[in-house]
N, C-alpha and C positions, 0 to 999 in steps of 0.2 A: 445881127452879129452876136449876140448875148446867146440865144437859140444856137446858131454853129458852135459854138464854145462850149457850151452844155450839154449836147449832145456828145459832141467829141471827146469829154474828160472823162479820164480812165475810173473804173470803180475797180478800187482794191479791196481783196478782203479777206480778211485773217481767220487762218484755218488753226485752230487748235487739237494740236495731237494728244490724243489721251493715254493717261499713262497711270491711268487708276485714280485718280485727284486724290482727294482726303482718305479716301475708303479704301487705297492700295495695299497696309499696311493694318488691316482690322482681324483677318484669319490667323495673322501670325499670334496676334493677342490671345486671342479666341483659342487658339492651339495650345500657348504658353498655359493657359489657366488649364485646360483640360489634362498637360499632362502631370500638373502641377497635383491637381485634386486629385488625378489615381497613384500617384505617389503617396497621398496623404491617405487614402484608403488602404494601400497596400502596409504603410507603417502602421495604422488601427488594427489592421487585420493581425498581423506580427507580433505587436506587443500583445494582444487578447489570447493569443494562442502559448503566453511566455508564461513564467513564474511567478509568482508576488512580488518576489525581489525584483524583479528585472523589472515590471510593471512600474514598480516605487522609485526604481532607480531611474527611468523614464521620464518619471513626472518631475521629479526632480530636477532634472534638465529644464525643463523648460519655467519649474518655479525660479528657480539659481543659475542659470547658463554659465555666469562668471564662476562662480564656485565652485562648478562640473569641470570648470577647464581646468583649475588647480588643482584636482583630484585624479584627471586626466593626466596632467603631469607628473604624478607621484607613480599611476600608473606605467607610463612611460620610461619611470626610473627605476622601475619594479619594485619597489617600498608597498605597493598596496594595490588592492583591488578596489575602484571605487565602484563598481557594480557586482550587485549582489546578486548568487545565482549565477555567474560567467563561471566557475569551475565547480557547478552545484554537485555534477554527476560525480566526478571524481572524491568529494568531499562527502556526498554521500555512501560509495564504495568504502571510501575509506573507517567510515563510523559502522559500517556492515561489519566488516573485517571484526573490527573494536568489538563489538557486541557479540558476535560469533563465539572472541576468543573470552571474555565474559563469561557467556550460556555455558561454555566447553568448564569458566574452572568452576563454577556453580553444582554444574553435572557429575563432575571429578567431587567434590566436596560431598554432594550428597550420595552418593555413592558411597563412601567410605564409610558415609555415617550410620545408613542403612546396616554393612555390612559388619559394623561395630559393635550394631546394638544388640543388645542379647534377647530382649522382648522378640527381635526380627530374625533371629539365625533360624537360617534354612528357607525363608519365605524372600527374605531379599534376591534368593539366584532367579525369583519369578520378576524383576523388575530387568526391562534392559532401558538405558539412557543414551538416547545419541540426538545429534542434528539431524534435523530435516529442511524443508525446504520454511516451512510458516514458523520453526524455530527449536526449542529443544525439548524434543519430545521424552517422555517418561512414561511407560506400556507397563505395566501388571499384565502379567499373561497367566491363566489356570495351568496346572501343573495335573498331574495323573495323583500325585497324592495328597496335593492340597488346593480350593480353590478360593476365590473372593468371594460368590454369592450360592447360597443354598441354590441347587440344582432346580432351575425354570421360576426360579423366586427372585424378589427383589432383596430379598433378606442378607443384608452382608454382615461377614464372619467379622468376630471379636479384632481377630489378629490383621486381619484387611483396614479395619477403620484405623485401629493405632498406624498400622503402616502409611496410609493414607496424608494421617492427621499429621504423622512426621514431614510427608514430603509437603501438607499446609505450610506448615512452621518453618521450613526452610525458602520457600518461594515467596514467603510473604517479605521478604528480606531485600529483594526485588522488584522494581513498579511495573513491569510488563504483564499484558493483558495473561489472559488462560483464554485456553481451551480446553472441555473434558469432553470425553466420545467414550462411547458404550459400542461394545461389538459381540456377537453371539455365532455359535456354529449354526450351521442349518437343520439340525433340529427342529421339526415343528411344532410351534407350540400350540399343544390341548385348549385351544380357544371355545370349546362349546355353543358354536353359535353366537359368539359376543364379538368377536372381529377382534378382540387382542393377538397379539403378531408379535414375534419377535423385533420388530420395527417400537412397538410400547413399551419391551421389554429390556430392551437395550439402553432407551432413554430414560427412562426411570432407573437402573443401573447407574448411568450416567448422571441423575442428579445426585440417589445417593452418596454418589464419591463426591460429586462439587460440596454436597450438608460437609462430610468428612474434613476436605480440605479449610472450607468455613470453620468448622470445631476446631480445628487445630492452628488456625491463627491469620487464615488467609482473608483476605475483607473480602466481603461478595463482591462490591463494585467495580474488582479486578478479573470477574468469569465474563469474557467478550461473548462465549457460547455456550451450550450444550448442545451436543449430536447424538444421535442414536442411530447406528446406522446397518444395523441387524445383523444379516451375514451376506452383504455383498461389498463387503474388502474381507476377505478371507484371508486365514494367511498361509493357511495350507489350502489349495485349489488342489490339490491330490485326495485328501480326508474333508471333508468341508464339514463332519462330525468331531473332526480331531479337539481334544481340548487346549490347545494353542489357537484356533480362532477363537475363543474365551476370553476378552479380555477389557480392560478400561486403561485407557489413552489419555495423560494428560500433557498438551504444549502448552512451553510458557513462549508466545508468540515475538518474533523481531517487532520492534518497535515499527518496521515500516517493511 
């Protein structure tokens, strides 16, 4: 009897359906983190490619977050900028500007002064003064009756170094770098076999005026350059002998 009953009784058995168990719910993790970290790569990338301000103002953030957010709100109320570098460009144009109109009454000044001076009459009509693009350039150009250096010589004339030495003394009034540049017609110079070139001849021109500007009151630590650049900026490409390619270039360069 025990045998037919045992036989006969049903076996149940539990099927479990799966539905992912504990590990259903692990990629999403796994996804969250990954899109998490190229977020945080893309903002490294960002600020490394920014300004110093922006950089500081950055870090700032995450020294101060509370303190960002009050600064934040001042922003909001337009009272203030609390990141530095957010209208750098504009601020920058605008000090361009500034400095421009600077050079311009600098140039006007020394101009008048030039034309004033009785040492200079008649050698100042060889100076022209204007903007350029690296800043406010001042050109000595040779004249048909008068010039700056003994003909193929580095030898500069009396009345060159005083003129010079003036435009020292006024520029040194100034903190912006210099530039001086030596230029020559194409003339070739009698080199004998020694390989001097109107290219040696230009920049040694060119320190004598930098000595000059030093003599007359300019610190040396304010010449960023000297150039010497013979005769390939001409300024007559018509005459390339003319004596208007003849000349020494001094910029007092934009600060930026």
């Amino acid at each position: 009897m025990s045998d037919q009953s045992s036989e006969s009784a049903p076996v149940i058995k539990k099927v479990h359906k799966g539905h992912g168990g504990h590990h259903g719910g692990a990629w999403k993790v796994a996804y969250a983190d990954f899109v998490t970290a190229m977020m945080a790569l893309f903002i490294v990338l960002w600020v490394l490619g920014q300004s110093p301000e922006v950089i500081e103002s950055v870090a700032g953030y995450f020294k101060d977050p509370v303190g960002f957010s009050t600064k934040s709100k001042v922003l909001i109320e337009g009272k203030a900028n609390p990141v530095p570098g957010m209208n750098t460009r504009e601020e920058e144009e605008k000090r361009h500007e500034e400095e421009k109109a600077e050079l311009e009454k600098v140039g006007e000044k020394l101009n008048k002064e030039l034309r004033t001076d009785t040492q200079l009459i008649g050698l100042a009509d060889q100076v022209k003064i204007e903007l350029v693009d690296e800043g406010l350039r001042i050109e000595l150009t040779d004249s048909e009756k008068d010039v700056f250096f003994e003909v193929g010589t580095t030898a500069m004339k009396n009345n060159a170094r005083i003129l010079i030495q003036k435009i020292g003394a006024e520029i040194s009034k100034i903190p912006n770098k210099i530039i001086v540049e030596g230029h020559t017609d194409s003339r070739q110079y009698n080199n004998i076999g020694t390989g001097y070139s109107n290219f040696e001849l230009s920049s040694e021109r060119a320190l004598s005026a930098k000595r000059a500007l030093v003599s007359g009151g300019l610190q040396e630590r304010r010449i960023d350059e000297v150039r010497g650049y013979a005769d390939t900026r001409l300024r007559s490409q018509n005459d390339p002998l003319s004596f208007i390619n003849r000349r020494i270039s001094i910029t007092v360069k934009f600060h930026k």
